[in-house]
C-alpha positions as CSV (number, residue, x, y, z in Angstrom):
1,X,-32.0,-83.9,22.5
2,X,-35.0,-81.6,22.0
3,X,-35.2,-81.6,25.9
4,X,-32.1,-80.2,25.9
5,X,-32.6,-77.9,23.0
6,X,-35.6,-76.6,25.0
7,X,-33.8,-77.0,28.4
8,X,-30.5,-74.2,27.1
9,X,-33.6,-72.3,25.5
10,X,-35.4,-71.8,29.2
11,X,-32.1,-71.0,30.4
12,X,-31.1,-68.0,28.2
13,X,-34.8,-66.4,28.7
14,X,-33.9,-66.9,32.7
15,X,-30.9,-65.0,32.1
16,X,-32.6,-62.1,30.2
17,X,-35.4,-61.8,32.0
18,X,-33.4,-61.1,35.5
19,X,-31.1,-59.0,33.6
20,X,-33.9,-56.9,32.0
21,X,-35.2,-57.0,35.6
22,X,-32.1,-55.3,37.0
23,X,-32.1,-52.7,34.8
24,X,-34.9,-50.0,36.0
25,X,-37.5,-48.9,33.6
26,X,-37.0,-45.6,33.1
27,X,-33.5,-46.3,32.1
28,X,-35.0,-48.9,29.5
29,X,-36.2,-45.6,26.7
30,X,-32.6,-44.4,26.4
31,X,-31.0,-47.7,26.3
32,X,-33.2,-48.3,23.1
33,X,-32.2,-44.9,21.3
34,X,-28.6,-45.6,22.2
35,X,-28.5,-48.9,20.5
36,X,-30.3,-47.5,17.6
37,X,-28.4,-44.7,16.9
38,X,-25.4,-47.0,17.3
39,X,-26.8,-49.6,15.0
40,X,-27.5,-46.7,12.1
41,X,-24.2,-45.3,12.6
42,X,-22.7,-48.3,11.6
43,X,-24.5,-49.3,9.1
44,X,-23.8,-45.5,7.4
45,X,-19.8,-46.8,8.3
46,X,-20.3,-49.7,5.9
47,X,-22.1,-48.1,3.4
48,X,-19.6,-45.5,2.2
49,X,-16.5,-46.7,0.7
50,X,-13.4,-44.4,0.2
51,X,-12.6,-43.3,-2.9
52,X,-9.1,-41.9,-4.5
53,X,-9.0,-40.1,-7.3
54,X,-5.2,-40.9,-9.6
55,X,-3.3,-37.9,-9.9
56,X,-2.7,-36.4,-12.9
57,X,-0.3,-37.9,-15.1
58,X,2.6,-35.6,-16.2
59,X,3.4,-35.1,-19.6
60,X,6.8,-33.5,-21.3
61,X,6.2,-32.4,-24.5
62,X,9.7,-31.3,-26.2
63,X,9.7,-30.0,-29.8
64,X,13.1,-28.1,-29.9
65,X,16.3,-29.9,-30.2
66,X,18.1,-31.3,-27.3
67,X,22.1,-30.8,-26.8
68,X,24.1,-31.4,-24.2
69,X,26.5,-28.4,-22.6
70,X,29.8,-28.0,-20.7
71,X,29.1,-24.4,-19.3
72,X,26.1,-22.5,-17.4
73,X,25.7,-19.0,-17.5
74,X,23.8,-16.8,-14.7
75,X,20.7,-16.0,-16.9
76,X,18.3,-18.1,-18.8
77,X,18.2,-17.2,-22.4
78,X,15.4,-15.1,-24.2
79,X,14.7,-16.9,-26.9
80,X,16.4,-20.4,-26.4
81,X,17.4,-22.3,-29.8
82,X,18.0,-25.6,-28.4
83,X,17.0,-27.7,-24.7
84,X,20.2,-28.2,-22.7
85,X,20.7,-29.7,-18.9
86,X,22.2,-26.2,-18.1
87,X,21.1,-22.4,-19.1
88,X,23.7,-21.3,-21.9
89,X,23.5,-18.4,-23.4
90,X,25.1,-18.3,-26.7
91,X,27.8,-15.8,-27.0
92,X,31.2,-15.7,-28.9
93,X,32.6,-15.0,-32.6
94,X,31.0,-17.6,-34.7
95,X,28.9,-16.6,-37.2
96,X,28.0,-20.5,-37.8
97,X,25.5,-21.8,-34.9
98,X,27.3,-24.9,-33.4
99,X,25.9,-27.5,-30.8
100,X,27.4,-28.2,-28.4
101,X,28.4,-31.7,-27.6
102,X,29.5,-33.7,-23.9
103,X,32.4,-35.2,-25.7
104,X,34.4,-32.3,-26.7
105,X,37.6,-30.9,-24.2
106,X,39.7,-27.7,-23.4
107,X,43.5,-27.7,-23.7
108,X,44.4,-27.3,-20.2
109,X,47.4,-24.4,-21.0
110,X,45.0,-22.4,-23.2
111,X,42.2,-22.5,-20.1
112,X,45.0,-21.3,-17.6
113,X,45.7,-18.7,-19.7
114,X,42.4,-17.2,-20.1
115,X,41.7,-17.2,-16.6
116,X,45.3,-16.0,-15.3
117,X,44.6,-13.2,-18.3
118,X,40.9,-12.5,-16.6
119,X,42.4,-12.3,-13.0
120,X,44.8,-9.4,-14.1
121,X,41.9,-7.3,-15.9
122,X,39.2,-8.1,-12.5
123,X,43.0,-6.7,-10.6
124,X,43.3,-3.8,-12.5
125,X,39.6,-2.7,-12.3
126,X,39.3,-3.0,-8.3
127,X,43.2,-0.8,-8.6
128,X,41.3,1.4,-11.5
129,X,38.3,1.7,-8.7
130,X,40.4,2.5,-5.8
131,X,42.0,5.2,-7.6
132,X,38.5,7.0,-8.0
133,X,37.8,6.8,-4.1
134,X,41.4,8.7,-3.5
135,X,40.5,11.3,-5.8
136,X,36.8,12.5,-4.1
137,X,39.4,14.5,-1.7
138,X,40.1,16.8,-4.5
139,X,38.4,19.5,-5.7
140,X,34.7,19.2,-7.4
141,X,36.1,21.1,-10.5
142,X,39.0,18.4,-10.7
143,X,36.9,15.2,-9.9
144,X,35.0,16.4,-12.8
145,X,37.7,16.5,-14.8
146,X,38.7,12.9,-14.0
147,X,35.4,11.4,-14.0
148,X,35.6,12.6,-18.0
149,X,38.6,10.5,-18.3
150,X,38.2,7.6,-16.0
151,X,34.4,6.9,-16.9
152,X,35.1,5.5,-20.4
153,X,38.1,3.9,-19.0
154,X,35.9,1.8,-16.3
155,X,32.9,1.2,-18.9
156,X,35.8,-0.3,-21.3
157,X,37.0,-2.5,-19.0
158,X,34.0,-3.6,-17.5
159,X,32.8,-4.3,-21.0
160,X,36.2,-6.1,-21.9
161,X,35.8,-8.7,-19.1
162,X,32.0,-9.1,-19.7
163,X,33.1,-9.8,-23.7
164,X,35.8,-11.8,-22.0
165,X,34.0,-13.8,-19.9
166,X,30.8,-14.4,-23.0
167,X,34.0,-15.5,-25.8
168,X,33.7,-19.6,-25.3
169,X,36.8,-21.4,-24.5
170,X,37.1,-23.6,-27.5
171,X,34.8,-26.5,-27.6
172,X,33.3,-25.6,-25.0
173,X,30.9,-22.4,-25.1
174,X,29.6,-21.9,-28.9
175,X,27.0,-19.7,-30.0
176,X,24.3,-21.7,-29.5
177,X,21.3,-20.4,-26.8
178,X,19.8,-23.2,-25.1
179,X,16.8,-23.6,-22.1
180,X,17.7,-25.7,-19.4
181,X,15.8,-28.6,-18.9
182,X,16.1,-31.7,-16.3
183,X,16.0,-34.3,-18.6
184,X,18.3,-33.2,-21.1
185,X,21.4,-36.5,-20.2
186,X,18.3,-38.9,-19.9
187,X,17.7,-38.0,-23.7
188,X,21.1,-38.1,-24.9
189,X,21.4,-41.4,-23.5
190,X,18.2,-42.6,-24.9
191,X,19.0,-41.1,-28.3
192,X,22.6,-42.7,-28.2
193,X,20.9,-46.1,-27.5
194,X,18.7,-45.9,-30.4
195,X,21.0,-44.9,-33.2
196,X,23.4,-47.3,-32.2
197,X,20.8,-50.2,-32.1
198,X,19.4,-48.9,-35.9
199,X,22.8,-48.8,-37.5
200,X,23.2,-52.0,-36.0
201,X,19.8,-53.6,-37.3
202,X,19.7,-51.3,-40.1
203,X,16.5,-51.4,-41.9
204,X,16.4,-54.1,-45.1
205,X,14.2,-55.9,-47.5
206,X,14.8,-58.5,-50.2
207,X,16.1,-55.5,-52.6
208,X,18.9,-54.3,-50.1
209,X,18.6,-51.6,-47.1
210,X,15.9,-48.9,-46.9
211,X,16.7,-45.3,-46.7
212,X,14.3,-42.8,-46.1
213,X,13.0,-40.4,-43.0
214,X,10.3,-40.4,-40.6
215,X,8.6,-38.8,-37.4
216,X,7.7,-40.9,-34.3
217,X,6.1,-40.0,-31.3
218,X,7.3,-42.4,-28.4
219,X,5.9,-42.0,-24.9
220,X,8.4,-43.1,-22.4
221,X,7.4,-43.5,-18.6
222,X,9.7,-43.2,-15.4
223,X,10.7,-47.1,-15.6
224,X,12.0,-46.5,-18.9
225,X,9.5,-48.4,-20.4
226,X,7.3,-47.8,-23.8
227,X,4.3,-47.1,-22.7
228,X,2.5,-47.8,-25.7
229,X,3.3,-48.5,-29.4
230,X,5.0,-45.7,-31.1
231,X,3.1,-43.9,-33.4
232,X,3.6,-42.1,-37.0
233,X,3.7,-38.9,-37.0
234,X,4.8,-38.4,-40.6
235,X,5.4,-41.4,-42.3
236,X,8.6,-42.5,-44.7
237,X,6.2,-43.2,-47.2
238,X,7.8,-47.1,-47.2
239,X,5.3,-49.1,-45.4
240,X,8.0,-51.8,-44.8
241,X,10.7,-48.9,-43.5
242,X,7.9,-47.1,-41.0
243,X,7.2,-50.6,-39.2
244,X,11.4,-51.4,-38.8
245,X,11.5,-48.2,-37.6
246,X,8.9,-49.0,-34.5
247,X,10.7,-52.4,-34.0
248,X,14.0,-50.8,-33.6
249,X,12.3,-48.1,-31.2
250,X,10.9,-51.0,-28.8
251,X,13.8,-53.3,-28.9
252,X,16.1,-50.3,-28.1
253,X,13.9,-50.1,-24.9
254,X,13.8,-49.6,-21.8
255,X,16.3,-46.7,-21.2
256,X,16.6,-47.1,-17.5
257,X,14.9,-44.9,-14.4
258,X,14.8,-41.6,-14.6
259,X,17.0,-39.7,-12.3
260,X,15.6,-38.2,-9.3
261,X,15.7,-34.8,-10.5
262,X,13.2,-36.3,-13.1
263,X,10.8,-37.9,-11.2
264,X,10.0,-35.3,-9.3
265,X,9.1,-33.5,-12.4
266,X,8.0,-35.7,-14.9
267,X,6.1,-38.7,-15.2
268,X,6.5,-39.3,-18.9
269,X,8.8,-37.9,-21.7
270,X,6.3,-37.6,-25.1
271,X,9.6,-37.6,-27.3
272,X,8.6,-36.5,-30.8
273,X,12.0,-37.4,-33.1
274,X,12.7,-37.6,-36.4
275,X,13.9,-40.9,-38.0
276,X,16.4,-40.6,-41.0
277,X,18.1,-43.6,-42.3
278,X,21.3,-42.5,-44.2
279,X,23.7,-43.7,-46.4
280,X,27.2,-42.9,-44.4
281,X,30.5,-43.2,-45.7
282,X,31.1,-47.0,-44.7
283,X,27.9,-47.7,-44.1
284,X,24.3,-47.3,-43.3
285,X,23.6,-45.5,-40.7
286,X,20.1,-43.7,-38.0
287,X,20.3,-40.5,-37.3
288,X,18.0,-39.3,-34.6
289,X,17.0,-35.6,-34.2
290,X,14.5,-33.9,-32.1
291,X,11.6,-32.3,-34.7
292,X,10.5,-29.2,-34.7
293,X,7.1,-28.0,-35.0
294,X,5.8,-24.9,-36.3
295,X,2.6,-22.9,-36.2
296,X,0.1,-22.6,-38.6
């Protein structure tokens, strides 16, 4: 065995040494820098690792209310009252701000009537119009005249249909301004959800149900999913009512993936609500509604 040990042994050195042979020596210097260039560029290759840095996570803070509209208008509101899926601004005769709900309908007749009635005012502005290009043929002195006439006659109409056009078709438009926001359904579905779940499971102890209000902070990611335990914001002041409150939250989860619209804006939703656990008129009852904060 150690004969042929030392026999395979000879027979490797043969092979090197005639191959070292062939090469010619002043070839030899370069072939040694070459492999050791190679050799320390490797072992720099194995030595770094990639790294990747998470992007930021991002965060939807939302501390006006939340509604839910049937209309959009051209222009986002100045000073938006409420967060809606679509720009509204408010405009009409109420003097009571109303939200607006998803739920609520136009009478078909009293619709067609409003826009057959706004199609003959837009018809007798473009006739109104056409009338003032006929009369630049005239004299200067009489164009002047009818300008006097016709100008207040043009801004009224033009004003009529834009007051027209703001006056909300019952239940549909109300006063109320809101900012348009992506995730505006997502939270009415979310809210729906966890009303209905706490009326159902309506908080309760030995002495009978617990009433009261509180603010939560629940952080919800784009699964749907809690991400972590809801916290108290401003407590009931019930011990016993704060920690039915969180239960409710988490068993009323998850609220389904947000929509793609969302995810390409938001990663989470930090929904600050407030909690308040009525007495209705059959029964007990959550009310959800977004809370508003203020500056010191």
């Amino acid at each position: 065995m150690q004969a042929l040990k030392n026999l395979n042994l000879t027979h490797w050195q043969a092979i090197w040494s005639m191959n070292w042979v062939v090469i010619p020596s002043k070839y030899r210097q370069s072939i040694f820098i070459a492999l050791g260039v190679s050799i320390l560029i490797h072992l720099l290759l194995l030595g770094v690792s990639p790294t990747t840095e998470n992007p930021p996570v991002k965060h939807l803070k939302a501390p006006l209310s939340v509604v839910l509209v049937n209309s959009q208008s051209a222009l986002a509101p100045l000073n938006p009252k409420r967060l809606a899926q679509l720009d509204l601004n408010g405009g009409g005769l109420a003097n009571e701000p109303v939200t607006a709900t998803a739920l609520e309908a136009v009478s078909p007749v009293t619709a067609q009537q409003l826009k057959q009635l706004q199609q003959e005012q837009t018809k007798l502005l473009a006739l109104h119009k056409e009338g003032l290009a006929t009369s630049s043929q005239t004299s200067l002195r009489k164009k002047q005249e009818e300008q006097e006439v016709t100008d207040p006659l043009e801004a009224e109409l033009s004003k009529r249909l834009l007051r027209e056009s703001q006056i909300p078709r019952k239940a549909i438009w109300t006063s109320t301004s809101a900012k348009s926001v992506v995730y505006a359904q997502y939270y009415d579905a979310m809210k729906r959800k966890v009303e209905q779940y706490g009326t159902q499971f309506f908080p309760r102890s030995a002495a009978g149900p617990l009433y009261g209000s509180l603010v939560l902070l629940v952080s919800v990611n784009q699964q749907g999913k809690i991400l972590h335990k809801p916290t108290i914001e401003r407590s009931s002041g019930v011990a016993e009512l704060d920690r039915q409150a969180i239960a409710i939250v988490n068993a009323a989860a998850p609220f389904g993936r947000f929509p793609e619209a969302m995810q390409s804006k938001l990663d989470v939703i930090d929904w600050i609500a407030t909690f308040d656990f009525i007495q209705g008129q059959n029964k007990s009852q959550l009310e959800l509604r977004m809370h508003k904060t203020t500056k010191p």
